[in-house]
Kinemage of the C-alpha trace (Angstrom):
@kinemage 1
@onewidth
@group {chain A} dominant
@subgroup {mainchain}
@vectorlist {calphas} color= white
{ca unk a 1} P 0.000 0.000 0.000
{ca unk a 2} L 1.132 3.406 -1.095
{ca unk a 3} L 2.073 5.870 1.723
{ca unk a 4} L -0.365 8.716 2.136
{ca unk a 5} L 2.112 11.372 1.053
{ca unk a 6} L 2.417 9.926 -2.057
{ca unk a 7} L -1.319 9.929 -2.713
{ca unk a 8} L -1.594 13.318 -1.519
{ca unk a 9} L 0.829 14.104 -4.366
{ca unk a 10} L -1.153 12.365 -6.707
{ca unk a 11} L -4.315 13.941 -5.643
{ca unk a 12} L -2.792 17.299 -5.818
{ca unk a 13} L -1.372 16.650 -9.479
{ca unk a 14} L -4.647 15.404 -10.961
{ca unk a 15} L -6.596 18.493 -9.214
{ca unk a 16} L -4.281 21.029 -11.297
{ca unk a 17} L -4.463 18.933 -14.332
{ca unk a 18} L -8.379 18.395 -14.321
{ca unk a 19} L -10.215 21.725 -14.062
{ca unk a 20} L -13.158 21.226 -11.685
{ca unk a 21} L -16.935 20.648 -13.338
{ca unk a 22} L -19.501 23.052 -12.053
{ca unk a 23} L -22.975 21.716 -14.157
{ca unk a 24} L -25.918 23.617 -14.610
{ca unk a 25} L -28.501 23.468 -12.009
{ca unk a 26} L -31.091 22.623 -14.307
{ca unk a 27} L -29.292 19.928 -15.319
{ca unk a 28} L -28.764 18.556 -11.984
{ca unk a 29} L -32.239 19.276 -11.296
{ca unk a 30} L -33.839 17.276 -14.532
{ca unk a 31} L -31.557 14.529 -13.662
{ca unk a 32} L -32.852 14.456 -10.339
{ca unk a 33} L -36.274 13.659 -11.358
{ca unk a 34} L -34.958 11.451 -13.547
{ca unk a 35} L -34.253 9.201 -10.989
{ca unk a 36} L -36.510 9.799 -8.723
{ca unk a 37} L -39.221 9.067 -10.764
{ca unk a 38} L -38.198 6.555 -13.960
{ca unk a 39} L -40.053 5.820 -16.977
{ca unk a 40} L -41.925 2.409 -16.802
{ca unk a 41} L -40.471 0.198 -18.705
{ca unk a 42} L -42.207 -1.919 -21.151
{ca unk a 43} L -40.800 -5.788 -21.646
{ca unk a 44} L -41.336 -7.299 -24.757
{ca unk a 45} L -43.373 -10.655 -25.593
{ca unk a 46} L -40.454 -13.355 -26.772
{ca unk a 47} L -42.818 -14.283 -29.751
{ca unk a 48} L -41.539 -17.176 -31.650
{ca unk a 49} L -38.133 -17.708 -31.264
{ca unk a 50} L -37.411 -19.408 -28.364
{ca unk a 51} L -40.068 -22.204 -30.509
{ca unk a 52} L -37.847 -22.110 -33.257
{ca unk a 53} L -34.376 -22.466 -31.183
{ca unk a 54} L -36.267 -25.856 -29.778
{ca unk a 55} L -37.581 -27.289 -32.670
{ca unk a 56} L -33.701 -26.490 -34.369
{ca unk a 57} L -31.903 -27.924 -31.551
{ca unk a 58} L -34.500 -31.053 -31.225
{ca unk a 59} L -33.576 -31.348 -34.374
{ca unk a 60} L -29.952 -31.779 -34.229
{ca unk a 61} L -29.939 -33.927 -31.446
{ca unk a 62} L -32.652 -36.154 -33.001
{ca unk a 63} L -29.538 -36.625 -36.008
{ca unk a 64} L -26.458 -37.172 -33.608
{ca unk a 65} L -28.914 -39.786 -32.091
{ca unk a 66} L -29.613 -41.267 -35.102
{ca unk a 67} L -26.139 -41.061 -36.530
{ca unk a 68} L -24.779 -42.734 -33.295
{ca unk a 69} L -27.889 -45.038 -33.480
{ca unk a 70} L -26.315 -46.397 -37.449
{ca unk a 71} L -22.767 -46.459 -36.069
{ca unk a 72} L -23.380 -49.033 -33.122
{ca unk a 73} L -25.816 -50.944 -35.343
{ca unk a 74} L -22.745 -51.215 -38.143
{ca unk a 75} L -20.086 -51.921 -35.448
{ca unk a 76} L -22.606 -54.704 -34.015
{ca unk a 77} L -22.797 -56.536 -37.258
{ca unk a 78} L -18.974 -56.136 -38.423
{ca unk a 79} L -18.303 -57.637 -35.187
{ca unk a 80} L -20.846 -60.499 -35.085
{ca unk a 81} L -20.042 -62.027 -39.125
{ca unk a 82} L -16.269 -61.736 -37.931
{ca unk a 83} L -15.370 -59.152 -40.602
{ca unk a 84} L -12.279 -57.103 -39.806
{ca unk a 85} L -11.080 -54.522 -41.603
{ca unk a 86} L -7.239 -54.608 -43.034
{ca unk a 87} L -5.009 -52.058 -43.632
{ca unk a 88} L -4.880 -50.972 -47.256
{ca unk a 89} L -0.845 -51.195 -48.433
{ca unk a 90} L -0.320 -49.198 -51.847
């Protein structure tokens, strides 16, 4: 941790680099009420999409099921007529 000399340096360095911000009162006044009182918000209905991000993602799970399903079924009958595959030699 820094000594407090050194940040009273620091402090003292940025306050005569930075001139100091005096903002309109009706600014600060607007921005008050601001928030105070906020605008109501209105949400949005989701429509569609989160149907069509199921029915796409059903849908590629339903193939990597049914591409697993076709590789176990071709590895169960390779293995069961005894049919090994050999290297091919050029």
């Amino acid at each position: 941790m820094q000594s407090p000399m050194v940040l009273d340096g620091l402090e003292s360095n940025l306050a005569t680099l930075f001139k100091p911000v005096e903002p309109s009162p009706v600014f600060v006044e607007s921005l008050a009420v601001r928030l105070k009182k906020p605008k109501a918000v209105q949400l949005e209905r989701a429509g569609k999409t989160p149907l069509l991000m199921v029915l796409v993602g059903s849908g590629l799970l339903i193939g990597v099921l049914f591409y697993i399903g076709l590789r176990l079924i071709g590895l169960l009958f390779q293995k069961s007529s005894g049919f090994r595959r050999r290297p091919v030699s050029l």
